[in-house]
C-alpha positions as CSV (number, residue, x, y, z in Angstrom):
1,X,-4.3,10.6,14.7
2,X,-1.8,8.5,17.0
3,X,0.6,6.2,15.8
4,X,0.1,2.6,16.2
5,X,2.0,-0.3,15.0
6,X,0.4,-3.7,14.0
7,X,2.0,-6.4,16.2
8,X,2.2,-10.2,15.0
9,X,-0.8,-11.0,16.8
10,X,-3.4,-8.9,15.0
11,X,-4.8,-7.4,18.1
12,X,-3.5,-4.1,18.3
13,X,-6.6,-2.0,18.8
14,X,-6.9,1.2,15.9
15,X,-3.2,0.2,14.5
16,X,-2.4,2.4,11.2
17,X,1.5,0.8,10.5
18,X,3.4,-2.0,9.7
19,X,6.4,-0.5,10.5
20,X,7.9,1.4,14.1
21,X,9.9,4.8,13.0
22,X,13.2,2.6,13.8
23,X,12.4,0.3,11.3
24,X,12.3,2.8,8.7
25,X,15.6,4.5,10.1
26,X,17.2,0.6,10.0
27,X,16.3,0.2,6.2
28,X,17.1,3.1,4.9
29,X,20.4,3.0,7.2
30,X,21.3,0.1,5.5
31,X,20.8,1.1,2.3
32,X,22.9,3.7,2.7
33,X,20.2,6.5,2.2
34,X,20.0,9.6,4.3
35,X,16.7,10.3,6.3
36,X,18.3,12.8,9.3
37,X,16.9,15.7,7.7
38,X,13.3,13.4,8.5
39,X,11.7,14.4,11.7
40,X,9.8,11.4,13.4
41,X,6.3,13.0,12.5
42,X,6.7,13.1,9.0
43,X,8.4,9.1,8.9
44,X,4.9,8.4,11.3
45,X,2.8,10.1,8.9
46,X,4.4,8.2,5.5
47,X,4.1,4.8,7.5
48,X,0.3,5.2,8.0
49,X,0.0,6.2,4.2
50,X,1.9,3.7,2.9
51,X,0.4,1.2,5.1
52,X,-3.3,1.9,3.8
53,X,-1.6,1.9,0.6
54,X,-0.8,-1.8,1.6
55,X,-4.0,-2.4,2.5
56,X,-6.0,-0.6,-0.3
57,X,-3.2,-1.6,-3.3
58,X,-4.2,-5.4,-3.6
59,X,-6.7,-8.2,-2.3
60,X,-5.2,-10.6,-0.4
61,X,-5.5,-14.4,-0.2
62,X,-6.7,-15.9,3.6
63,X,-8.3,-13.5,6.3
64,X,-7.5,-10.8,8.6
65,X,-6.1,-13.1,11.7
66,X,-8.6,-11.5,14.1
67,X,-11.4,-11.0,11.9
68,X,-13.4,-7.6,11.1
69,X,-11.9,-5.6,14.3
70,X,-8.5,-6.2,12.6
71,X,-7.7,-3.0,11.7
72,X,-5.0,-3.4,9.2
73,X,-5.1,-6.6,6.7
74,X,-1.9,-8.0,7.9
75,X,-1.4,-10.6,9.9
76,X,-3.2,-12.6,7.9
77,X,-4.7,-16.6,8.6
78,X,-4.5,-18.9,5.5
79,X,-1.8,-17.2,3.9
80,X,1.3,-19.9,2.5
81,X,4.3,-19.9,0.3
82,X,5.8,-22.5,-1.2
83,X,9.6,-23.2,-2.1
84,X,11.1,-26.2,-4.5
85,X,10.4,-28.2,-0.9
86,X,8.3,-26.9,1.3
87,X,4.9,-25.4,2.2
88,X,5.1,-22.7,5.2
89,X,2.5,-20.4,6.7
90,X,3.2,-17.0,6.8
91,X,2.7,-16.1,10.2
92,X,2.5,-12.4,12.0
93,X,3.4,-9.1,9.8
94,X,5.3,-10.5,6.5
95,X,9.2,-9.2,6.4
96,X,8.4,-8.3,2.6
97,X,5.4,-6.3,3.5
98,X,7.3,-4.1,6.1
99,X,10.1,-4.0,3.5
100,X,7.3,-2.9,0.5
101,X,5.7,-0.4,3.9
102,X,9.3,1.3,4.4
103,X,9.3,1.4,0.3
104,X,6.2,3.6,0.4
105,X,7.2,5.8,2.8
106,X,10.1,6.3,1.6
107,X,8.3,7.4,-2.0
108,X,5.8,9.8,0.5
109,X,8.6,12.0,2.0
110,X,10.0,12.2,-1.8
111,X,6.5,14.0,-2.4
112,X,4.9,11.1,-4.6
113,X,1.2,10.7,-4.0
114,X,0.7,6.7,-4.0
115,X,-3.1,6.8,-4.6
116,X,-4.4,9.1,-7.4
117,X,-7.9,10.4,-6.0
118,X,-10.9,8.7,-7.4
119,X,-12.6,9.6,-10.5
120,X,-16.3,8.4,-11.2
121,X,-16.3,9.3,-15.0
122,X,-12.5,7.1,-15.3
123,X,-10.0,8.9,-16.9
124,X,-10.0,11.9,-19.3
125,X,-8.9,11.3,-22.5
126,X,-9.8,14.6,-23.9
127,X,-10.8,17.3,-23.3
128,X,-11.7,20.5,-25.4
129,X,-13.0,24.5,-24.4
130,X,-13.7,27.1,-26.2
131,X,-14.0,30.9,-24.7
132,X,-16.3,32.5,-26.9
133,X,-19.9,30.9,-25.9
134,X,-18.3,29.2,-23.6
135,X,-17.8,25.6,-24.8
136,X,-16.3,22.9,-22.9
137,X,-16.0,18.8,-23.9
138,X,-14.7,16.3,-21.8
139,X,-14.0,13.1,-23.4
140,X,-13.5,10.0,-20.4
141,X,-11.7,7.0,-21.4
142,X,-13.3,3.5,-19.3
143,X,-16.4,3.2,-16.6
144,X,-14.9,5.0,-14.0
145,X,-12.0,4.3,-11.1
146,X,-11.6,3.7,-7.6
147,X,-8.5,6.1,-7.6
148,X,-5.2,4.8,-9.4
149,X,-2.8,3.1,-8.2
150,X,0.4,4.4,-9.2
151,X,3.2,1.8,-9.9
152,X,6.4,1.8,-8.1
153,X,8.5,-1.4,-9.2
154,X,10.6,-2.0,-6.0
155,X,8.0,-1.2,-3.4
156,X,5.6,-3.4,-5.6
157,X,8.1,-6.4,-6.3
158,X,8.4,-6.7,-2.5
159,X,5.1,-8.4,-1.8
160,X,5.3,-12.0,-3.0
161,X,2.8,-12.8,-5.7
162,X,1.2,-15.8,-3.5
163,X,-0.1,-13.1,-1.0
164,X,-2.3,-11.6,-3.6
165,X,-5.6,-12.5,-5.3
166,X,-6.6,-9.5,-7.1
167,X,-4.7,-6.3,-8.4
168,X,-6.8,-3.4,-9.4
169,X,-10.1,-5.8,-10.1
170,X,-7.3,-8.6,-12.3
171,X,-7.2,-11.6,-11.0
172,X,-3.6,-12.6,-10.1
173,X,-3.6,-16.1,-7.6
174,X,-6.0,-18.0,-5.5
């Protein structure tokens, strides 16, 4: 799969990042982390999962900018934040959401899995097997999941709470 950045525009045909390799090297630069022993293929690869991470974690408020081609859900049209004076539309890629993308990544080449994979039955809450006669009881806890998200406070804390409308089917801002 090639590499391709979302510009501010929304009309990057097939993108699958928020963030250029550079950017990733710039953050964690100054942040005083070490990524040399990173080679460009593996920093591609976390951008494009922690971009559909992005895009998959939460249910934004406005619409993709260039409607249903719009491959990624940022830019976005419709989408404000307010301060103690002002009202201001958020315009191109967020700096929060590249910030939360480079968070990601950065949680991918440190072998976390963001998504867990999905499980129809939800959860198992217990689970019992017996050899002789071969037994086996699987107890599910809730209706089923879409794959969990895994929580990861900084990365999550970067994307203002007015961007979003739902987390993981809870309603959160409209």
């Amino acid at each position: 799969m090639a590499f391709i950045i979302q510009d501010d525009t929304g009309t990057i045909a097939d993108a699958n990042s928020y963030v250029a390799v550079q950017e990733f090297k710039d953050y964690w630069t100054d942040r005083n982390t070490d990524y040399t022993a990173l080679t460009d293929a593996v920093i591609q690869s976390a951008l494009i999962q922690s971009t559909s991470y992005i895009d998959a974690r939460y249910t934004y408020v406005g619409y993709k900018l260039t409607g249903y081609s719009q491959t990624t859900e940022f830019p976005r049209g419709d989408l404000w934040v307010c301060d103690a004076t002002s009202t201001i539309e958020v315009e191109g890629v967020p700096r929060e959401v590249k910030q939360a993308c480079n968070e990601y990544a950065q949680r991918v080449v440190s072998g976390d899995e963001l998504q867990a994979d999905e499980n129809p039955e939800g959860s198992i809450k217990r689970k019992k097997e017996k050899i002789g006669s071969l037994e086996e009881e699987i107890e599910y806890s809730g209706s089923g999941s879409s794959g969990a998200f895994n929580n990861y406070p900084t990365a999550d804390s970067k994307i203002p709470s007015e961007f979003i409308l739902k987390t993981q089917n809870t309603l959160v801002r409209y």
